[in-house]
C-alpha positions as CSV (number, residue, x, y, z in Angstrom):
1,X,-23.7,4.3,-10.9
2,X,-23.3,3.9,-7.1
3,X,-21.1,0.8,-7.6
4,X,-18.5,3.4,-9.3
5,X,-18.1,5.6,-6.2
6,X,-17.8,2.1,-3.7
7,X,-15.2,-0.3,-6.1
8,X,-11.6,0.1,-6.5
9,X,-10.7,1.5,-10.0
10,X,-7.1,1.6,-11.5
11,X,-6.3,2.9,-14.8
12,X,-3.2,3.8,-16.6
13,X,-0.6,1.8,-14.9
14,X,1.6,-0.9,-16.6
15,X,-0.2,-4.0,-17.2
16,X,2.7,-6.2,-16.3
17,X,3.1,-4.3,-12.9
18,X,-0.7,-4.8,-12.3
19,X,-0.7,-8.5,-12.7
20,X,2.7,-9.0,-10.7
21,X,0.5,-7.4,-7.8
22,X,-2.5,-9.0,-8.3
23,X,-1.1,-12.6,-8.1
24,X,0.8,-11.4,-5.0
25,X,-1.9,-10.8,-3.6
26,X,-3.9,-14.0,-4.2
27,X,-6.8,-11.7,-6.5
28,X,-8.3,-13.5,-9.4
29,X,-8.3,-12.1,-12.8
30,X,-11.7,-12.1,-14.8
31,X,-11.5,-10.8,-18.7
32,X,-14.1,-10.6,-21.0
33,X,-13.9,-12.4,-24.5
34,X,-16.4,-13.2,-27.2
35,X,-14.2,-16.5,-28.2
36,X,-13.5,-17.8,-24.5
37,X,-14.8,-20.9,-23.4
38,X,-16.2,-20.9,-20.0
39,X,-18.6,-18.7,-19.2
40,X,-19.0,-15.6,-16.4
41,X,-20.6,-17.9,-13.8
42,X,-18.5,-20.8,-14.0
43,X,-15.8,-18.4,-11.8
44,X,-15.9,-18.3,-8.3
45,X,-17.4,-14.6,-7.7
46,X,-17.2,-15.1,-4.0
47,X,-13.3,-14.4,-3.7
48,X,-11.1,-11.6,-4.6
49,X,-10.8,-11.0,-8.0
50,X,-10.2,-7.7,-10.8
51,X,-12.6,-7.4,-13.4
52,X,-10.4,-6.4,-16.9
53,X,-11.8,-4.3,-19.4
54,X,-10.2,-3.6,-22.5
């Protein structure tokens, strides 16, 4: 729960809009899918990136 109070959230916002800033700002995108194909630790976790959750 302390992670909640310490990482940016954003909600609500259009999702277009969101990713237009993200890749602006050189942050990765991570999603969640039971049919993708690489797996969580294949990313790099050491650089800016947005965790999505559906």
């Amino acid at each position: 729960m302390g992670s909640l109070f310490q990482v940016p959230v954003v909600n609500g916002l259009d999702d277009n809009e969101i990713i237009k800033w993200l890749n602006h700002n050189s942050i990765n995108i991570i999603a969640a899918d039971l049919d993708g194909e690489e797996y969580y630790y294949s990313a790099n976790l050491k650089e800016p990136l947005a965790l999505v959750i559906v």
